[in-house]
C-alpha positions as CSV (number, residue, x, y, z in Angstrom):
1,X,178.8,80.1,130.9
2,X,176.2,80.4,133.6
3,X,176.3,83.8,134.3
4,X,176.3,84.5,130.3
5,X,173.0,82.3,130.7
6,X,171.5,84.1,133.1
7,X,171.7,87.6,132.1
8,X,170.4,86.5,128.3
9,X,167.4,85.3,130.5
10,X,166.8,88.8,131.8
11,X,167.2,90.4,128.7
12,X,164.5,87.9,127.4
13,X,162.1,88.5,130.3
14,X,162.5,92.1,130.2
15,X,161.7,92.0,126.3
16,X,158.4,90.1,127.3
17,X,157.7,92.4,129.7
18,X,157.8,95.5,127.9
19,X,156.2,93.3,124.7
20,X,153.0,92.9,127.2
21,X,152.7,96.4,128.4
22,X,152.7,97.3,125.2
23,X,150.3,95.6,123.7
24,X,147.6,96.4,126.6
25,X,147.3,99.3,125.1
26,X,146.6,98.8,121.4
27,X,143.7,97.3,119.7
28,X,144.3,94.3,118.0
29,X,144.8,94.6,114.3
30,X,142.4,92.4,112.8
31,X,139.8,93.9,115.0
32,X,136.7,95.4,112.4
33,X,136.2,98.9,113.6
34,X,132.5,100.2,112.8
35,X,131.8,103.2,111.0
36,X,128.8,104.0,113.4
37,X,127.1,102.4,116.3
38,X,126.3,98.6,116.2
39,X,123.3,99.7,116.9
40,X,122.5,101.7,113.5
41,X,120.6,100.4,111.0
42,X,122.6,101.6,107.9
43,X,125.4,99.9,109.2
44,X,123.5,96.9,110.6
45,X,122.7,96.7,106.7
46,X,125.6,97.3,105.5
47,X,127.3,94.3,107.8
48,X,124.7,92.3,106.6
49,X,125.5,93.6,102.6
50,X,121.9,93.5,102.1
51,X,118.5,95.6,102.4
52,X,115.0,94.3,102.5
53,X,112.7,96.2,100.9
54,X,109.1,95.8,101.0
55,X,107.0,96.3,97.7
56,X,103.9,94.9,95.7
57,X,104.0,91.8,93.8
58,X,100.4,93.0,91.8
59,X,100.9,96.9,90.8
60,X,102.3,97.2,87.2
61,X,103.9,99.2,85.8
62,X,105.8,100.1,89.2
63,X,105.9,96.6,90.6
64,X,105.2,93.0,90.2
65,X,106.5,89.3,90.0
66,X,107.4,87.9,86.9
67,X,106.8,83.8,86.5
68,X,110.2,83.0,87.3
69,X,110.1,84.3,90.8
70,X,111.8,87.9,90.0
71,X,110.1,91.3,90.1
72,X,110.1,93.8,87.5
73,X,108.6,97.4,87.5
74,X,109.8,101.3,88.1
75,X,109.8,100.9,91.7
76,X,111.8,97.4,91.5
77,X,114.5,99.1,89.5
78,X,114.4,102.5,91.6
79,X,115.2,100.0,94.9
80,X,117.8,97.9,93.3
81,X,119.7,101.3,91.9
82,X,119.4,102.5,95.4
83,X,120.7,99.5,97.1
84,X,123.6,99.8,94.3
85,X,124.3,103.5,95.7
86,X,124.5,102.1,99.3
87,X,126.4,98.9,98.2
88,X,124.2,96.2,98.7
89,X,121.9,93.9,97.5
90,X,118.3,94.1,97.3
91,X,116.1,91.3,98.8
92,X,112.1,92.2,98.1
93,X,109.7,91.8,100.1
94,X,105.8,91.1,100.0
95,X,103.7,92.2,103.5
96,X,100.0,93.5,102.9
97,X,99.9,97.5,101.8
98,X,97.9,98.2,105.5
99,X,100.5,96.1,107.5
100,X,103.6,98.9,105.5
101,X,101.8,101.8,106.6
102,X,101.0,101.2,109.7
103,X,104.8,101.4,111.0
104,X,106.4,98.7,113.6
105,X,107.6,96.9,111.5
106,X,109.8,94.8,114.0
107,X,112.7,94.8,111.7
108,X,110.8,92.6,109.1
109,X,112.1,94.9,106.1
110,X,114.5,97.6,106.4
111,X,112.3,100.4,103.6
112,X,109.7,100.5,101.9
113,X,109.6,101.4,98.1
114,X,106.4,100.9,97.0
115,X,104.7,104.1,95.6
116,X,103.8,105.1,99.2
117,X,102.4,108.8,99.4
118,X,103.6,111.1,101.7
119,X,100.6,111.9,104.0
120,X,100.3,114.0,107.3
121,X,99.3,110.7,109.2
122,X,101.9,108.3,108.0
123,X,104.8,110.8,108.8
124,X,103.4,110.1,112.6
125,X,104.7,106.3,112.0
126,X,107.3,107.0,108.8
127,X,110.0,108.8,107.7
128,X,110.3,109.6,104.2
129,X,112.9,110.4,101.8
130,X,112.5,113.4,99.1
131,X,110.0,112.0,97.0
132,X,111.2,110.4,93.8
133,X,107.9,110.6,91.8
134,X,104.7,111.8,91.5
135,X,101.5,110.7,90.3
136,X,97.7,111.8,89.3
137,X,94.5,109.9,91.1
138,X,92.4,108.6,88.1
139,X,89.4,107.5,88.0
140,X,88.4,104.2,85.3
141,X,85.4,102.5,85.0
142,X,84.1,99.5,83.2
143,X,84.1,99.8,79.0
144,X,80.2,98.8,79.5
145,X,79.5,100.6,82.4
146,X,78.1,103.9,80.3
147,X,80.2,105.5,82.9
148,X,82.3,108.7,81.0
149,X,82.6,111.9,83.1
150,X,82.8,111.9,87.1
151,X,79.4,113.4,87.7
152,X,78.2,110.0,86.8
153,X,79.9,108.0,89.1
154,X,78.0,110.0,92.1
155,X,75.8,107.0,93.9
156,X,78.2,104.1,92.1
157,X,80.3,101.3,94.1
158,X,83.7,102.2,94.1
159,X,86.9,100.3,93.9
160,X,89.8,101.3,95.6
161,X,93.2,99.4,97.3
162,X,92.4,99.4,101.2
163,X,94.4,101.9,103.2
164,X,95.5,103.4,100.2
165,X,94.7,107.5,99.7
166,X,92.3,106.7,96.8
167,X,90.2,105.5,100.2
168,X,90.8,108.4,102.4
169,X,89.8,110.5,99.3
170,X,86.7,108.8,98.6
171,X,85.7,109.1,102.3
172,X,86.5,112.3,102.8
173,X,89.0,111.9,104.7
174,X,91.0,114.7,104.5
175,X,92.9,114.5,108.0
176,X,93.7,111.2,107.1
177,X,94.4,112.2,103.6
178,X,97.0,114.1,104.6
179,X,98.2,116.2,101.3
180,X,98.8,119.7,100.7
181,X,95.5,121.9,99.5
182,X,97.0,122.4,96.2
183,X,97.5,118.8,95.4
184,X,93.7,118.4,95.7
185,X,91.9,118.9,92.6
186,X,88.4,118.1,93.0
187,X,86.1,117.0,96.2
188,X,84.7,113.4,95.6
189,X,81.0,112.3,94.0
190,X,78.7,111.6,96.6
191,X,76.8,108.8,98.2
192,X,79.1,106.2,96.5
193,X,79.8,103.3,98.4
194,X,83.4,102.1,99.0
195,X,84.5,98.9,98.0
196,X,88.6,98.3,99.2
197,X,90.5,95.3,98.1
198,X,94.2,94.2,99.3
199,X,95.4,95.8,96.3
200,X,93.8,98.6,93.9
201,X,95.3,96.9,90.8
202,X,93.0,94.1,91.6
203,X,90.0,96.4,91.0
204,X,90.6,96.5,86.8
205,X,91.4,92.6,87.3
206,X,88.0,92.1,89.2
207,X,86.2,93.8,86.3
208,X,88.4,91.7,83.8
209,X,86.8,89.2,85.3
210,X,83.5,89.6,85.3
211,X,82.5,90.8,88.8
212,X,80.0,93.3,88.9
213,X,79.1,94.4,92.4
214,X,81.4,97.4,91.1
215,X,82.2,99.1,87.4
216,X,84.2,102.4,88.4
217,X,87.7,102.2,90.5
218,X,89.9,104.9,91.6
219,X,93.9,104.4,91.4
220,X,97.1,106.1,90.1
221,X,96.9,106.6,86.5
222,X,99.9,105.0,86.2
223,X,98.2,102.1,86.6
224,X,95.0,103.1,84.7
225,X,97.4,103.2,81.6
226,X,98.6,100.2,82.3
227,X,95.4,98.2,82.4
228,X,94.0,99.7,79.2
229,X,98.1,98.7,77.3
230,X,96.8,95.5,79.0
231,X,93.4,95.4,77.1
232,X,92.0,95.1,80.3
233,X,88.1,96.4,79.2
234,X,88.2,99.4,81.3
235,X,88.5,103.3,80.1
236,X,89.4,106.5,82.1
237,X,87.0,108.8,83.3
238,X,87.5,112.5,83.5
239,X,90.7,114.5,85.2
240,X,92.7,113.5,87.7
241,X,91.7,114.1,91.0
242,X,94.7,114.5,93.3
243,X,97.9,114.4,92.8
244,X,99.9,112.1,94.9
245,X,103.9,112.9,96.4
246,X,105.6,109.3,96.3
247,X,108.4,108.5,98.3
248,X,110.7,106.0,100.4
249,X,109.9,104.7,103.4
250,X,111.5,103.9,107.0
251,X,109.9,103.0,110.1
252,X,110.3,105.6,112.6
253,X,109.9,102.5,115.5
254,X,112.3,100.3,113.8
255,X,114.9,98.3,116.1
256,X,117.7,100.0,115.4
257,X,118.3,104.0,115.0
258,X,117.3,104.8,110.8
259,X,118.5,108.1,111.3
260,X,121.4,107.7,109.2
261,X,119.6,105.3,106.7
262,X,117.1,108.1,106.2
263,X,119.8,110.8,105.5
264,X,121.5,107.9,103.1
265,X,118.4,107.4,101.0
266,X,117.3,111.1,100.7
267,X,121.1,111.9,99.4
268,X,120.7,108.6,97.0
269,X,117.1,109.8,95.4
270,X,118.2,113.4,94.9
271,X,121.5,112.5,93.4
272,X,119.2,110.0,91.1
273,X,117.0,113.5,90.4
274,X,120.1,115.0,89.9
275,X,122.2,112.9,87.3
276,X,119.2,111.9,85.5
277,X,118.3,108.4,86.3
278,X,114.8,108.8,88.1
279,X,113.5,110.4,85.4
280,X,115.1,107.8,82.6
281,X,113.4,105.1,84.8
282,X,110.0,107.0,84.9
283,X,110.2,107.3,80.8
284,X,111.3,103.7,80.5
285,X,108.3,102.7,82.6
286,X,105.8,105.4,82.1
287,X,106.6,106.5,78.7
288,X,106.9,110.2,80.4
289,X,108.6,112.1,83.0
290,X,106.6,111.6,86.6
291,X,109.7,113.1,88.5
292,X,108.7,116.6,88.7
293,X,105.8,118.4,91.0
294,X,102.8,119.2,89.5
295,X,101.6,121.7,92.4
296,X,105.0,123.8,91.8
């Protein structure tokens, strides 16, 4: 009896023994293993299951916030379908327009969609995706104003969004401008005196309400067409001016490496080119289609 003991007790142990050797050398099963570096911000998103995305609570038609706390708008529903595509959430939101494109953003947001054009001195801070819309610079002024053709505005105050591209423009700016000859249509009036606010949709709301150290503004004419919908008392003034390459974008400082995120997004807004639904959005929103170049 003892000796049966014994050697079942060496079996045992030498079935424990070769258990543990074993087992130092596989991973444990219910270890998660991460499809890229912990340090990647694609994947740092994904673990979280959601993106912040920076945007505009006061630029309709592309974005604003509705009473109930939500947001509406083109580029609202362009962000949420590209968080779909990614698999995540969407969680907006609101930093000044200056504070976006200036880069380092210290992991605040993870993108920005937010009409942002594509400019030679933002690329030094951004990345950006293929753009997924393009717009015209448009000129409006006040109903009273007298103000019709763009020769006429020559010597006016100007309204304009600060460190938007209607302000480079207007400055002329062109370094900071940063667009392509052939998206430039025109070279701005002279001796007109700048006036930038946070946002350039506040310009045609300014004049709404009765301010009058300015008549004339300069914006997208997205949003030109959506103050006059809005029977805000404002009218266009002559042609576009420039036209404007709009596009995602990803801080090229942020804490953790975009690179992936970047390639992501791009394959996300040409696939939306692609199957159609940027340019249902932009005809939902716009009433036509913005998603092609002009200058091509």
């Amino acid at each position: 009896m003892k000796k049966y003991t014994a050697l079942s007790l060496l079996v045992v142990v030498g079935l424990v023994l070769a258990a543990c050797a074993g087992s130092a050398t596989q991973p444990p099963t219910a270890a998660p293993v991460a499809t890229t570096a912990p340090d990647d911000l694609l994947n740092d998103i994904k673990t979280r299951g959601a993106m912040k995305v920076s945007t505009d609570p006061n630029y309709a038609p592309q974005s604003f916030l509705k009473p109930d706390g939500s947001y509406e708008g083109f580029d609202i529903d362009v962000a949420n379908e590209l968080g779909k595509r990614l698999g995540v959430k969407v969680e907006f939101v609101t930093p000044s327009w200056d504070t976006i494109t200036a880069g380092n953003w210290g992991g605040q947001w993870d993108i920005s969609v937010g009409s942002m054009t594509v400019t030679t001195a933002r690329e030094s801070v951004l990345y950006f995706t293929t753009p997924y819309y393009y717009t015209p610079a448009q000129f409006a002024a006040a109903k009273d104003s007298g103000i019709t053709s763009i020769d006429q505005i020559a010597g006016q105050a100007v309204c304009v969004g600060s460190a938007t591209t209607y302000e480079s423009w207007l400055n002329g700016d062109m370094e900071s401008l940063g667009l392509p000859a052939a998206s430039i249509f025109t070279t701005a009036p002279a001796n007109i005196k700048v006036v930038p606010l946070e946002t350039d949709q506040e310009c045609a709301q300014a004049i709404a309400s009765g301010r009058k150290e300015f008549s004339v503004y300069l914006t997208s004419q997205t949003v030109v067409n959506s103050n006059i919908a809005n029977d805000a008392p404002v009218a266009a003034v002559g042609k576009p001016v420039f036209s404007e390459n709009l596009s995602v974008a990803i801080d090229r400082n942020s804490t953790k490496d975009a690179t992936s995120l970047v390639a992501a997004l791009d394959e996300a807004v040409k696939a939306m080119h692609t199957d159609g639904t940027m340019k249902k959005l932009s005809e939902q929103w716009f009433q036509v289609d913005l998603t092609q170049d002009p200058t091509k």
